[in-house]
C-alpha positions in Angstrom: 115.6 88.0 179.1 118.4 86.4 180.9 121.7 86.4 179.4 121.8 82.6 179.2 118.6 82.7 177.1 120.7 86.0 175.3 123.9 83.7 174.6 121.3 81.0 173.0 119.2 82.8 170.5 122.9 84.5 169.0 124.0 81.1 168.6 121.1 79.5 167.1 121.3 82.8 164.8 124.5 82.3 164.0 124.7 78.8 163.0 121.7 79.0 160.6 123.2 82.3 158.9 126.7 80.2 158.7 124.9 77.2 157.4 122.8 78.9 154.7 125.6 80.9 153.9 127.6 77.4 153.0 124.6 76.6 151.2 124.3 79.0 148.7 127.8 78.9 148.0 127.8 75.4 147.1 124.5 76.0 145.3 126.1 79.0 143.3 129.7 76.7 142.7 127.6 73.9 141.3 125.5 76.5 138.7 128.7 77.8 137.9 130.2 74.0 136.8 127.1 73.2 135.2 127.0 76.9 133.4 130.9 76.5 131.9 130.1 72.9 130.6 126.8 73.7 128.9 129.1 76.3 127.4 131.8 73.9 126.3 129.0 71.8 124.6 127.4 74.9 122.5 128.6 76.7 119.4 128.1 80.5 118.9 124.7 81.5 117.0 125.0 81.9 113.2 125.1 86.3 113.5 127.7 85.9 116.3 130.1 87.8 113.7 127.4 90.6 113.0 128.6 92.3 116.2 127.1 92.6 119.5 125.9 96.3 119.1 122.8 97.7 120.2 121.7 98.1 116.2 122.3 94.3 116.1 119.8 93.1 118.3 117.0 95.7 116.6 
């Protein structure tokens, strides 16, 4: 393999890793927004008061 051939593949590497790395950030920022509005728009479950320990959830 020459090193011209070398220099091409780590580029072509590197550019997808960069791009899907930009990708899932924006995919995990935008299920983050949607995650904290669906939370403004809910109330808390009628036994939210009961506790959350493990003998409330038997």
């Amino acid at each position: 393999m020459t090193p011209d051939m070398f220099d091409k593949i780590t580029g072509v590497i590197h550019d997808t890793f960069v791009s899907g790395r930009g990708f899932a950030f924006t995919v995990a920022g935008g299920v983050a927004v949607i995650a904290a509005l669906v939370a403004t728009q809910t109330k808390r479950g009628e036994n939210a008061e009961a506790g959350a320990g493990a003998a409330a959830h038997i």
